[in-house]
PDB file of N, CA, C, O and CB in Angstrom:
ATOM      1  N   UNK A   1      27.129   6.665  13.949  1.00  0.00           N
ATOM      2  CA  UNK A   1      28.134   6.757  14.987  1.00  0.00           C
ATOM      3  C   UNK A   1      27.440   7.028  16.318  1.00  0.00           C
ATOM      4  O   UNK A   1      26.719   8.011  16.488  1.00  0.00           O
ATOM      5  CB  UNK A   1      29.172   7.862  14.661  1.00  0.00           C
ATOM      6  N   UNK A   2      27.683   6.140  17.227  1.00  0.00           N
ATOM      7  CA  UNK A   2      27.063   6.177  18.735  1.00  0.00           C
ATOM      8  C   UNK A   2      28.175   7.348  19.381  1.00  0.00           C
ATOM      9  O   UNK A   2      29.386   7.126  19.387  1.00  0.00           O
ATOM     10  CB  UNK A   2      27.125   4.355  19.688  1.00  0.00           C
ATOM     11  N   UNK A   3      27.690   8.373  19.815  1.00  0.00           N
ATOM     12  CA  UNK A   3      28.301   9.473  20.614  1.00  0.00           C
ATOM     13  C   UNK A   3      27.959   9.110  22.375  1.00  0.00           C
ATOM     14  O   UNK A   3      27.158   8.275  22.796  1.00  0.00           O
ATOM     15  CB  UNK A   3      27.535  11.081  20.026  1.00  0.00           C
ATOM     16  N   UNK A   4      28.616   9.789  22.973  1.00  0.00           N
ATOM     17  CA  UNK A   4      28.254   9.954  24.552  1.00  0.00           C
ATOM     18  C   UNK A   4      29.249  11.442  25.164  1.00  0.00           C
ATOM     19  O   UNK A   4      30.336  11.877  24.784  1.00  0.00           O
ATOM     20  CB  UNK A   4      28.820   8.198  25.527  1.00  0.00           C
ATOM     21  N   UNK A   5      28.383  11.870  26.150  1.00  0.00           N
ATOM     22  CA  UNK A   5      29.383  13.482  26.937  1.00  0.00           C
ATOM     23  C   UNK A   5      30.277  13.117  27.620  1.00  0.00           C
ATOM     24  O   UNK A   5      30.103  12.240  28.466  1.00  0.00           O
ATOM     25  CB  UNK A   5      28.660  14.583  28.066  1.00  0.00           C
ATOM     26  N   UNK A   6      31.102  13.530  27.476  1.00  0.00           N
ATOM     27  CA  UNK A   6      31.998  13.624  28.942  1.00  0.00           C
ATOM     28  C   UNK A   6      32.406  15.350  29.541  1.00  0.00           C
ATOM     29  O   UNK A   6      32.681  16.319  28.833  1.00  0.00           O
ATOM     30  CB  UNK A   6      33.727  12.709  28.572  1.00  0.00           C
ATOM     31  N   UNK A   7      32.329  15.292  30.973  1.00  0.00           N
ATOM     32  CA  UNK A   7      32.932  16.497  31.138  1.00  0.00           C
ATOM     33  C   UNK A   7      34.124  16.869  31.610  1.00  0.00           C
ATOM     34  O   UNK A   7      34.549  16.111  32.482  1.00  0.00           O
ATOM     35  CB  UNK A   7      32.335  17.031  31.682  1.00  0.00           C
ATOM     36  N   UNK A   8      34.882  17.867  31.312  1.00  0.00           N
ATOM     37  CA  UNK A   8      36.334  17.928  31.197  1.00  0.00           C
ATOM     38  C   UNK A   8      36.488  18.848  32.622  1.00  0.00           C
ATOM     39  O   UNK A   8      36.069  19.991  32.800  1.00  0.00           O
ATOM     40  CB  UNK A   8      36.963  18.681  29.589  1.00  0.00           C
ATOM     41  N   UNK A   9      37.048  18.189  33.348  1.00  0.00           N
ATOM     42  CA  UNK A   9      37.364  18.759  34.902  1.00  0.00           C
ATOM     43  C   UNK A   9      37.795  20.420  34.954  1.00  0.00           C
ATOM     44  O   UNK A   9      37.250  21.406  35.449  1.00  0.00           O
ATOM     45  CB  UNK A   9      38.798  17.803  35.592  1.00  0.00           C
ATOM     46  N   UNK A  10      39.306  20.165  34.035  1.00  0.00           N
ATOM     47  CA  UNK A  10      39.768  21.508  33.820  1.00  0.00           C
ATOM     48  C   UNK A  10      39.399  22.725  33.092  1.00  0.00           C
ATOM     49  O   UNK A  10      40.197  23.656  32.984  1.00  0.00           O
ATOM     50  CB  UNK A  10      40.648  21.370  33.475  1.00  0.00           C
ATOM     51  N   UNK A  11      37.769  22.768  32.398  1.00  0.00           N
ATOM     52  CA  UNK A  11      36.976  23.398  32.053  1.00  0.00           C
ATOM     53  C   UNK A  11      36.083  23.987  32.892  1.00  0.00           C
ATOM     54  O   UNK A  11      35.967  25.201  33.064  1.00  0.00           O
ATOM     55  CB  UNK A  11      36.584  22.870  31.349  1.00  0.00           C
ATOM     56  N   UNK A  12      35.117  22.668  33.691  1.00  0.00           N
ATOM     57  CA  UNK A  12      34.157  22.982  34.283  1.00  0.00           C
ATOM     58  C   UNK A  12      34.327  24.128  35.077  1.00  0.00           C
ATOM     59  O   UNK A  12      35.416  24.528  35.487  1.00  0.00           O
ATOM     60  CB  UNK A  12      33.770  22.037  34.863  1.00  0.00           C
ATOM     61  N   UNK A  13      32.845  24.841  35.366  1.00  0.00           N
ATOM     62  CA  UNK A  13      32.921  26.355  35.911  1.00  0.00           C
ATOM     63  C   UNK A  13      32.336  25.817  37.362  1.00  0.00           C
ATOM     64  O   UNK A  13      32.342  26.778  38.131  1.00  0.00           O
ATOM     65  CB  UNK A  13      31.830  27.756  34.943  1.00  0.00           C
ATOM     66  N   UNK A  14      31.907  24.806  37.918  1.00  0.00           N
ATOM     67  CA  UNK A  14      31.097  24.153  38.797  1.00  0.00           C
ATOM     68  C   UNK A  14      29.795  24.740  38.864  1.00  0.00           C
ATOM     69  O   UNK A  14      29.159  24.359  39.847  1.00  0.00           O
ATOM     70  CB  UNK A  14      31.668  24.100  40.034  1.00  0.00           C
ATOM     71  N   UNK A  15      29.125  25.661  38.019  1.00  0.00           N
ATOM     72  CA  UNK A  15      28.304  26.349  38.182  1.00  0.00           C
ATOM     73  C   UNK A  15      27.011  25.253  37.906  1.00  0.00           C
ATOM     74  O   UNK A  15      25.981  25.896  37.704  1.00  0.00           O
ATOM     75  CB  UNK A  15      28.544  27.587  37.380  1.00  0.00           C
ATOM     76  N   UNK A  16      26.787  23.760  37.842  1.00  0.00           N
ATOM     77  CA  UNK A  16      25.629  23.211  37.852  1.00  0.00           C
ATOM     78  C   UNK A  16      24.559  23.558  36.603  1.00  0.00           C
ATOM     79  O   UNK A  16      23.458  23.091  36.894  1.00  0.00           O
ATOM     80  CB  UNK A  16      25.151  23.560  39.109  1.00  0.00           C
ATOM     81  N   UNK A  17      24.550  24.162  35.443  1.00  0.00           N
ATOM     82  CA  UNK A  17      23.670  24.625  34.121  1.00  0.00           C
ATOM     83  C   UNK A  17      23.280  23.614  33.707  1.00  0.00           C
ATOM     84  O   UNK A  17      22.117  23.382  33.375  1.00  0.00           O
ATOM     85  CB  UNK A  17      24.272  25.346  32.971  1.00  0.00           C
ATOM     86  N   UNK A  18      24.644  22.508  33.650  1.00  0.00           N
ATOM     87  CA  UNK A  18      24.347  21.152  33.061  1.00  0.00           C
ATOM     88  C   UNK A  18      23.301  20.097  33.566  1.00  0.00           C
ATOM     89  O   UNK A  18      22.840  19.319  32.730  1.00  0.00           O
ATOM     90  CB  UNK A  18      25.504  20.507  33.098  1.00  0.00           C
ATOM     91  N   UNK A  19      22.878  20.009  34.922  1.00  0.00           N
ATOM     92  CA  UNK A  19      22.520  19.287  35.811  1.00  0.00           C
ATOM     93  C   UNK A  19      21.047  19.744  36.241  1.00  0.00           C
ATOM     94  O   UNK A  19      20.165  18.953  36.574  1.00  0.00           O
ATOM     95  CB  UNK A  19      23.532  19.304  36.799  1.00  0.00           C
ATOM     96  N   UNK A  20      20.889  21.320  36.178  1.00  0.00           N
ATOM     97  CA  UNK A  20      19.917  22.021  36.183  1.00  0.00           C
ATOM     98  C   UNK A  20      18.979  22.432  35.371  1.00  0.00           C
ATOM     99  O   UNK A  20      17.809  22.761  35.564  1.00  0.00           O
ATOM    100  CB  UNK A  20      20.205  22.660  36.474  1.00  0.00           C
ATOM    101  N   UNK A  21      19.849  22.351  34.134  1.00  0.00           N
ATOM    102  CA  UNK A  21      19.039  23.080  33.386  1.00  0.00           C
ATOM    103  C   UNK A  21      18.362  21.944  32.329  1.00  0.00           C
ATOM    104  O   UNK A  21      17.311  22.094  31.706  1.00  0.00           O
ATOM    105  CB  UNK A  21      19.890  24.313  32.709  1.00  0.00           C
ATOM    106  N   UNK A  22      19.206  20.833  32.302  1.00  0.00           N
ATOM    107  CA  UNK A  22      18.799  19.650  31.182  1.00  0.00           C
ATOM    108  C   UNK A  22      18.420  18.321  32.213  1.00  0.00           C
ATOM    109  O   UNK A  22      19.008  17.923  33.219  1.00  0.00           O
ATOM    110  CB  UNK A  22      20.351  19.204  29.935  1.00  0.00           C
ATOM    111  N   UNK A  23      17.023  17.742  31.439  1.00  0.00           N
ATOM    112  CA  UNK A  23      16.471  16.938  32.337  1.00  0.00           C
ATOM    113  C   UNK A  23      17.068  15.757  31.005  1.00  0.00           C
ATOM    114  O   UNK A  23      16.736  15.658  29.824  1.00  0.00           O
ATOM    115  CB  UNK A  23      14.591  17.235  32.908  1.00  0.00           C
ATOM    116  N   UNK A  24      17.900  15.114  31.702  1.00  0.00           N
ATOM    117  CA  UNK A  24      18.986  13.980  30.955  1.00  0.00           C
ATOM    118  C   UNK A  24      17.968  13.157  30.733  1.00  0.00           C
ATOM    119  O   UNK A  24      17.314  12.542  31.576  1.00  0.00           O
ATOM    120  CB  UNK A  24      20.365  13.197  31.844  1.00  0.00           C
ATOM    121  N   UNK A  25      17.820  13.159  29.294  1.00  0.00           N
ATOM    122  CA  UNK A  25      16.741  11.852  28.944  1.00  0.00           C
ATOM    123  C   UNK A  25      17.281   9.988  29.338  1.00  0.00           C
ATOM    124  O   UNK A  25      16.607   8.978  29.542  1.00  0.00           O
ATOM    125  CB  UNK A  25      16.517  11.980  26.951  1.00  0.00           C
ATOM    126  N   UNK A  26      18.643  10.213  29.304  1.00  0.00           N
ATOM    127  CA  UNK A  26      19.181   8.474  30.232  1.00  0.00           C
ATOM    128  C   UNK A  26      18.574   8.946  31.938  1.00  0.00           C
ATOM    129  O   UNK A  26      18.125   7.939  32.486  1.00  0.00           O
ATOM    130  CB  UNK A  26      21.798   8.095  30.302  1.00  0.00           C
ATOM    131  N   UNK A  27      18.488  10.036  32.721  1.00  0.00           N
ATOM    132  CA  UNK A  27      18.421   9.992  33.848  1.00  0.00           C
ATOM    133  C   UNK A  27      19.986  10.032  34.971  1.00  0.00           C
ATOM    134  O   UNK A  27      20.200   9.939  36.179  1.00  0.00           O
ATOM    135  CB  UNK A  27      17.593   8.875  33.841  1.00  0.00           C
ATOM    136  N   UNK A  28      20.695  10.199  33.889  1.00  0.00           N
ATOM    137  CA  UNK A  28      22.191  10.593  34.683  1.00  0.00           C
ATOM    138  C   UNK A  28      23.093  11.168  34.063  1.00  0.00           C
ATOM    139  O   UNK A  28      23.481  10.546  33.074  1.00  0.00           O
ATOM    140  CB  UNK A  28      22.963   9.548  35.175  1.00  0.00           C
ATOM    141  N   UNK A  29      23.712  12.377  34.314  1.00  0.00           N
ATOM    142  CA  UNK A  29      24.360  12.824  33.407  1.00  0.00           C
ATOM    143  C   UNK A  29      25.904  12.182  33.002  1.00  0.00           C
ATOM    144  O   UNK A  29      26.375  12.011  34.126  1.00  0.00           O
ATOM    145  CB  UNK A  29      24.338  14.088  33.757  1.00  0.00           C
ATOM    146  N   UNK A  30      26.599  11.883  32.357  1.00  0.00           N
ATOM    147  CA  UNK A  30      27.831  11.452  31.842  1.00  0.00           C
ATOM    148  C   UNK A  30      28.353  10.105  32.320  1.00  0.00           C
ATOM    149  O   UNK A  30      29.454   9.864  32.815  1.00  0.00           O
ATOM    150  CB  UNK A  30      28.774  12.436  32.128  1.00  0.00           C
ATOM    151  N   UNK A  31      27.310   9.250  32.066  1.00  0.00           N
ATOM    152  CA  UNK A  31      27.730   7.866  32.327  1.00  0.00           C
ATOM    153  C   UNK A  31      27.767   7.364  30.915  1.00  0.00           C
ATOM    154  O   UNK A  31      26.979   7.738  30.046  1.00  0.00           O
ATOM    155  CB  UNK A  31      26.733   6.999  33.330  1.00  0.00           C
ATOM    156  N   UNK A  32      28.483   6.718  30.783  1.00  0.00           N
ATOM    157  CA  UNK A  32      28.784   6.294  29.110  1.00  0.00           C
ATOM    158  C   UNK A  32      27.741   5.169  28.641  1.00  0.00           C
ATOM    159  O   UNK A  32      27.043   5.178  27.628  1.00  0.00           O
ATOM    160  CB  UNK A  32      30.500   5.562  28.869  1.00  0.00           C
ATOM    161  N   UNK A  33      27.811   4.331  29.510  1.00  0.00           N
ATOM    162  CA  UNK A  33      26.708   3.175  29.737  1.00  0.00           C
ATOM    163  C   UNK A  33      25.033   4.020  29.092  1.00  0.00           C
ATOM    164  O   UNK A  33      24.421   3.695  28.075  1.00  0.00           O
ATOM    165  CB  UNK A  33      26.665   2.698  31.885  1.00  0.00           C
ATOM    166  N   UNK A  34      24.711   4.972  29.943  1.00  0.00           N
ATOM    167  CA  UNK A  34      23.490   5.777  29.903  1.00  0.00           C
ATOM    168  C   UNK A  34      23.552   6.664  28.721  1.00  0.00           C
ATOM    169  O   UNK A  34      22.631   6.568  27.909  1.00  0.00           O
ATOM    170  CB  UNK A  34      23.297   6.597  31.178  1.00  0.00           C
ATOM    171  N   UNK A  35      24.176   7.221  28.579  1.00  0.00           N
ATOM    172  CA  UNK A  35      24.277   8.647  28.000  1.00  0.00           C
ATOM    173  C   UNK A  35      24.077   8.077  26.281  1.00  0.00           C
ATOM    174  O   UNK A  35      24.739   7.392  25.501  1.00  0.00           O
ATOM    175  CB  UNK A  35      26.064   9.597  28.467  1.00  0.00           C
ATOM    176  N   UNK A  36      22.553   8.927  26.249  1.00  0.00           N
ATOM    177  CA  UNK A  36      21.935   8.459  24.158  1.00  0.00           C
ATOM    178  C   UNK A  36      22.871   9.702  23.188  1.00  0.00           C
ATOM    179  O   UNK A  36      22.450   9.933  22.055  1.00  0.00           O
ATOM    180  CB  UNK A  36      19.298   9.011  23.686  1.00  0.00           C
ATOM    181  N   UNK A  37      23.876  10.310  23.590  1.00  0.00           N
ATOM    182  CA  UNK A  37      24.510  11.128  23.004  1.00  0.00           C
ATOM    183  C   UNK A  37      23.188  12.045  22.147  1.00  0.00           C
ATOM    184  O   UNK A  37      23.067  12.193  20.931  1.00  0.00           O
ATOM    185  CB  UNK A  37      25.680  10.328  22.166  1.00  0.00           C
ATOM    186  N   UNK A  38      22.259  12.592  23.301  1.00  0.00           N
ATOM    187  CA  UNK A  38      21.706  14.117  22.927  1.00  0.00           C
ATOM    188  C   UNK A  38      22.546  15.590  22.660  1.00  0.00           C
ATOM    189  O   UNK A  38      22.310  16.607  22.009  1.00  0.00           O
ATOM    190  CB  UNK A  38      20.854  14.456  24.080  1.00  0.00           C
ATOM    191  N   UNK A  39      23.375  15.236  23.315  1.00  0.00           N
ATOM    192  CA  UNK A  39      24.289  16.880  23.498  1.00  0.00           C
ATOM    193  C   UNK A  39      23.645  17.735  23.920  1.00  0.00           C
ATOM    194  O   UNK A  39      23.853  18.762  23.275  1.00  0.00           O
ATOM    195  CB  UNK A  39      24.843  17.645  22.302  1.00  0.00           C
ATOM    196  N   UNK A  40      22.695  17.912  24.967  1.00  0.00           N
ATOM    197  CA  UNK A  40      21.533  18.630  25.469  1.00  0.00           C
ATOM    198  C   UNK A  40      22.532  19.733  26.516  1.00  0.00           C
ATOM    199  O   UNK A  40      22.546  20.947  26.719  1.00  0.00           O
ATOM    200  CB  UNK A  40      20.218  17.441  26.353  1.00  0.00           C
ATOM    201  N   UNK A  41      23.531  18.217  27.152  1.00  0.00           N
ATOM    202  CA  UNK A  41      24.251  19.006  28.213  1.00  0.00           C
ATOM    203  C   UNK A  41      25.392  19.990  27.434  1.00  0.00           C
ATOM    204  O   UNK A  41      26.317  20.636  27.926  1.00  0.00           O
ATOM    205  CB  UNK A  41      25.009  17.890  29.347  1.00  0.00           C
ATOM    206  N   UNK A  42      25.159  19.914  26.673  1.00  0.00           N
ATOM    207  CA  UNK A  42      26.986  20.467  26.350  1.00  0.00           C
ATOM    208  C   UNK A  42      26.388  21.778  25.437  1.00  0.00           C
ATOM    209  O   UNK A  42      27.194  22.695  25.277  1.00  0.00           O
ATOM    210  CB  UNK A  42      28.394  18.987  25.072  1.00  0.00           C
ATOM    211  N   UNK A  43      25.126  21.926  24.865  1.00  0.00           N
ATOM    212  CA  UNK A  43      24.869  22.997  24.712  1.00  0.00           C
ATOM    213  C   UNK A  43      24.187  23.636  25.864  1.00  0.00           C
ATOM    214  O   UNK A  43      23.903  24.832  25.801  1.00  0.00           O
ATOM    215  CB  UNK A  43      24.318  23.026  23.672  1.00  0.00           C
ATOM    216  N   UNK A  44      23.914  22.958  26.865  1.00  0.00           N
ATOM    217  CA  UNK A  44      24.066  24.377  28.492  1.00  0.00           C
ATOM    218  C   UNK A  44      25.002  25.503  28.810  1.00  0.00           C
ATOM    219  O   UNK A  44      25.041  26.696  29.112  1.00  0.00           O
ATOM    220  CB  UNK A  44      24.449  23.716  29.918  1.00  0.00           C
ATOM    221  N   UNK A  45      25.965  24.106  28.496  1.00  0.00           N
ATOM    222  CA  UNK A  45      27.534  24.057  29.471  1.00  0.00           C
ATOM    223  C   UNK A  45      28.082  25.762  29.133  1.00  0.00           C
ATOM    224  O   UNK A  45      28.754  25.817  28.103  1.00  0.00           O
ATOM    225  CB  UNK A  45      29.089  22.486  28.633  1.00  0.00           C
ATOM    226  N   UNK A  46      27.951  26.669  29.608  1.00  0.00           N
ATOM    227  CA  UNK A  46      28.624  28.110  29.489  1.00  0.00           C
ATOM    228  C   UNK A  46      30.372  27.915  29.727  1.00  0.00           C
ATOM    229  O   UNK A  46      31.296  28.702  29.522  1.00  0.00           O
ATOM    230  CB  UNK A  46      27.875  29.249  30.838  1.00  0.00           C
ATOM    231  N   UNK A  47      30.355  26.938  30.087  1.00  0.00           N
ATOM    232  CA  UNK A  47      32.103  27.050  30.094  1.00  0.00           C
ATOM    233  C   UNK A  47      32.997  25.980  28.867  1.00  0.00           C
ATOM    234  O   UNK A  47      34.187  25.731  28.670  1.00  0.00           O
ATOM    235  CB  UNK A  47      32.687  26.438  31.909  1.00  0.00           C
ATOM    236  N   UNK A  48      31.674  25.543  28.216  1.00  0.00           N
ATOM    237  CA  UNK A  48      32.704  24.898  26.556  1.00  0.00           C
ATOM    238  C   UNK A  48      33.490  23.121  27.816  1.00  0.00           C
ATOM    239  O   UNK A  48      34.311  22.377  27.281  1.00  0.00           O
ATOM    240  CB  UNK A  48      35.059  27.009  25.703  1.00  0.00           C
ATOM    241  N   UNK A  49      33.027  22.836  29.289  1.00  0.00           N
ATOM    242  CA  UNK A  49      33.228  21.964  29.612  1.00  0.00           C
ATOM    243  C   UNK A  49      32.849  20.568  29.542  1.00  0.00           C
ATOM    244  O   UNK A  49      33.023  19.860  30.534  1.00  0.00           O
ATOM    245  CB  UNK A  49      33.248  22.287  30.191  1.00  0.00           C
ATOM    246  N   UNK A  50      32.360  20.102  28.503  1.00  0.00           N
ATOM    247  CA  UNK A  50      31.183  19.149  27.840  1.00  0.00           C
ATOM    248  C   UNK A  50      31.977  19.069  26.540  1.00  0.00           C
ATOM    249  O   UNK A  50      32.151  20.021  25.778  1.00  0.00           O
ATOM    250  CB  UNK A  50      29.394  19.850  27.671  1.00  0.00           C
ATOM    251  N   UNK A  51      32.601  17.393  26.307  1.00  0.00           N
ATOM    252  CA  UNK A  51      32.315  17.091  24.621  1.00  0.00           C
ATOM    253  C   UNK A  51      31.555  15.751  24.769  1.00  0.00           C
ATOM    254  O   UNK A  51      31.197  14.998  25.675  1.00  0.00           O
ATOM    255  CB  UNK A  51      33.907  16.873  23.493  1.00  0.00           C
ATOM    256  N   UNK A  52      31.463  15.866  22.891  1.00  0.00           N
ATOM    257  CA  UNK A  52      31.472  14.424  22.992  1.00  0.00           C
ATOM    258  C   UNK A  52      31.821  13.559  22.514  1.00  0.00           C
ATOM    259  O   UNK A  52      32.488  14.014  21.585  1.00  0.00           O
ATOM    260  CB  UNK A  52      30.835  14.050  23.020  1.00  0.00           C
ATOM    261  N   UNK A  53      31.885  12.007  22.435  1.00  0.00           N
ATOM    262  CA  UNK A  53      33.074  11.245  22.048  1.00  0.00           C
ATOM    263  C   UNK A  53      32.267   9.996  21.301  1.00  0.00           C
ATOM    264  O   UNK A  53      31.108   9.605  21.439  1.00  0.00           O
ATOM    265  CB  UNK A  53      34.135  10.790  23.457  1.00  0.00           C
ATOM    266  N   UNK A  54      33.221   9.585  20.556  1.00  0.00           N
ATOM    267  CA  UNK A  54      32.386   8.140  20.022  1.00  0.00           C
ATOM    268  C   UNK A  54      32.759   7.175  20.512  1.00  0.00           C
ATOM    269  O   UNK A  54      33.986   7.143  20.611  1.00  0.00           O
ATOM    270  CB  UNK A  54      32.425   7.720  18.670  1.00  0.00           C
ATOM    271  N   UNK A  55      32.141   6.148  20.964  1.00  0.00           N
ATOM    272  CA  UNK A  55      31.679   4.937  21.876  1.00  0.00           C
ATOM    273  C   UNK A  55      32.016   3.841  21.022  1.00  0.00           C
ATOM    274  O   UNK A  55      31.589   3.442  19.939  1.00  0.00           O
ATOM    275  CB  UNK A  55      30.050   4.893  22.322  1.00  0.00           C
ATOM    276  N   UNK A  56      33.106   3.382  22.002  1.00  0.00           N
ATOM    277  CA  UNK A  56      34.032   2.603  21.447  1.00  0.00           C
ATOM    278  C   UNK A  56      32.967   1.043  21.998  1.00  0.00           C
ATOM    279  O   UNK A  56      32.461   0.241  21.213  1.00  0.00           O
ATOM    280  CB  UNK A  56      35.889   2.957  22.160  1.00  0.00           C
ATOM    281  N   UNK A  57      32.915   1.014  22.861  1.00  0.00           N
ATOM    282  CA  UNK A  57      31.791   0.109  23.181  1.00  0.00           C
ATOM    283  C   UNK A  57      31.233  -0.365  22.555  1.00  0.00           C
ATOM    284  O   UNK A  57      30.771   0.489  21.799  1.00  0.00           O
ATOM    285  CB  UNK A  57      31.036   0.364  23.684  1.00  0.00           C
ATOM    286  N   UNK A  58      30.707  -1.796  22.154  1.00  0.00           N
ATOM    287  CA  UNK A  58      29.081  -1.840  21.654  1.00  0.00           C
ATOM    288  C   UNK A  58      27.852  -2.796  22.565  1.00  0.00           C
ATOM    289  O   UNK A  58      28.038  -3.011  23.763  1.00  0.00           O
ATOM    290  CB  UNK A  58      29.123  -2.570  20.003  1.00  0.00           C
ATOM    291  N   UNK A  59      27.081  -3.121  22.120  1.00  0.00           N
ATOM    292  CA  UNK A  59      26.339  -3.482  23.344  1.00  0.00           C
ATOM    293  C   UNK A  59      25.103  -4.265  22.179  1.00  0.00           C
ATOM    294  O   UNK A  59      24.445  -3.695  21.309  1.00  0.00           O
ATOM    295  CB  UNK A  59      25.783  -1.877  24.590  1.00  0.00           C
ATOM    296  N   UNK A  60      25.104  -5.341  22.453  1.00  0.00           N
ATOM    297  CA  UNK A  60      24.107  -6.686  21.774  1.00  0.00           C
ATOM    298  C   UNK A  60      22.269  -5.951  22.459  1.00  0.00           C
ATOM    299  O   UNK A  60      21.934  -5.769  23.629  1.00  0.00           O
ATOM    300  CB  UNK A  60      24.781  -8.973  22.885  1.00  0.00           C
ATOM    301  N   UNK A  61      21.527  -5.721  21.279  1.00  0.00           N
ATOM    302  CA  UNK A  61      20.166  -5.326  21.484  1.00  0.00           C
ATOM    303  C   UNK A  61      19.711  -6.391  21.126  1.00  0.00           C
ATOM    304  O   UNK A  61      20.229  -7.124  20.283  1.00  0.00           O
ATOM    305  CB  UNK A  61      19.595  -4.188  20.844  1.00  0.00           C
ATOM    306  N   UNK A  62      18.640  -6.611  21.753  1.00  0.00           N
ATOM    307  CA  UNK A  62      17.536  -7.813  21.369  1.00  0.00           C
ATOM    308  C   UNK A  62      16.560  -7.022  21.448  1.00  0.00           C
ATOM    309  O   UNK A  62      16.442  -6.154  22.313  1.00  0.00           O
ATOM    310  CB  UNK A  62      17.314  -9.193  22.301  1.00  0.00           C
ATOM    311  N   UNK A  63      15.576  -7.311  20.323  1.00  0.00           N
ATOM    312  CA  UNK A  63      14.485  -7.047  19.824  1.00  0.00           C
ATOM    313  C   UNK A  63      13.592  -8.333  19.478  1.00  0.00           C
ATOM    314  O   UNK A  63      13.837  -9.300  18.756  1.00  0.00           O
ATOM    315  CB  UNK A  63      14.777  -6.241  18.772  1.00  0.00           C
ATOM    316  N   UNK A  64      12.427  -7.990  20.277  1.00  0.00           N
ATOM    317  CA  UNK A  64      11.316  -8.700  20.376  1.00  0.00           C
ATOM    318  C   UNK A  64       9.847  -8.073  19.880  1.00  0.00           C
ATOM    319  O   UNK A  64       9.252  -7.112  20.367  1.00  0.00           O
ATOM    320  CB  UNK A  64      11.310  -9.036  21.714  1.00  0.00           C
ATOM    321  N   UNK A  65       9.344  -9.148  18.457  1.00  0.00           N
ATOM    322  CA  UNK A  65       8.045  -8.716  18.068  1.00  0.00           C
ATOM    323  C   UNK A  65       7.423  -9.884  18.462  1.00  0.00           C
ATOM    324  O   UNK A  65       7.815 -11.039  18.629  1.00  0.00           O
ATOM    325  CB  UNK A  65       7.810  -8.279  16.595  1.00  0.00           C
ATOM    326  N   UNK A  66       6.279  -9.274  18.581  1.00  0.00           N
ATOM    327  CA  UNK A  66       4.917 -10.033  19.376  1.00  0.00           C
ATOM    328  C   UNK A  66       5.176 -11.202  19.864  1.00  0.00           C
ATOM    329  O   UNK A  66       4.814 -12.236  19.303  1.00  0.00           O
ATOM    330  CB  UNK A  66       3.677 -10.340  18.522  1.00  0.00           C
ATOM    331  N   UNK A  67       6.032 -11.161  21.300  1.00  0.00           N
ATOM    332  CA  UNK A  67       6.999 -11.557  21.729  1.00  0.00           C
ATOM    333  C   UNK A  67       7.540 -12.709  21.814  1.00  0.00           C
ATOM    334  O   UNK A  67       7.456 -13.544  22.715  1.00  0.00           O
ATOM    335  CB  UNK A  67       6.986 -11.246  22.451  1.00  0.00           C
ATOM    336  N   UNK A  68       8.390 -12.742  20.343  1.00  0.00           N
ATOM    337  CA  UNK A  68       9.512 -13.381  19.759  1.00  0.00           C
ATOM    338  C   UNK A  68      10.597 -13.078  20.097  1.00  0.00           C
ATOM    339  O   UNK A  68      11.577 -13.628  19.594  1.00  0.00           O
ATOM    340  CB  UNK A  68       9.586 -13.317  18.641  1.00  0.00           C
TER     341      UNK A  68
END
């Protein structure tokens, strides 16, 4: 199951833990597109403002060996 974060407005504390404290391995926090569903941010998050969701999306990978 492909996961991704989202953060919930009426939670957030604006206090920045999420943004600060986790260096987002996509490089942006809560873009669905980006986001490898680590949950890095949502165990920061001191205000329980972070879930995460399964990705309804899917997205065609191509894989190339010795480049095929």
């Amino acid at each position: 199951m492909l996961r991704f974060t989202k953060r919930i407005p009426d939670r957030c504390l604006g206090c920045g833990a999420c943004e600060e404290i986790v260096a987002c391995p996509a490089g942006k926090l809560f873009l669905e597109d980006l986001c490898i569903g680590c949950g890095a941010c949502q165990l920061a998050c001191p205000g329980n403002a972070i879930s995460m969701f399964e990705r309804t999306k899917t997205k065609d990978i191509k894989i190339k060996v010795n480049a095929e």
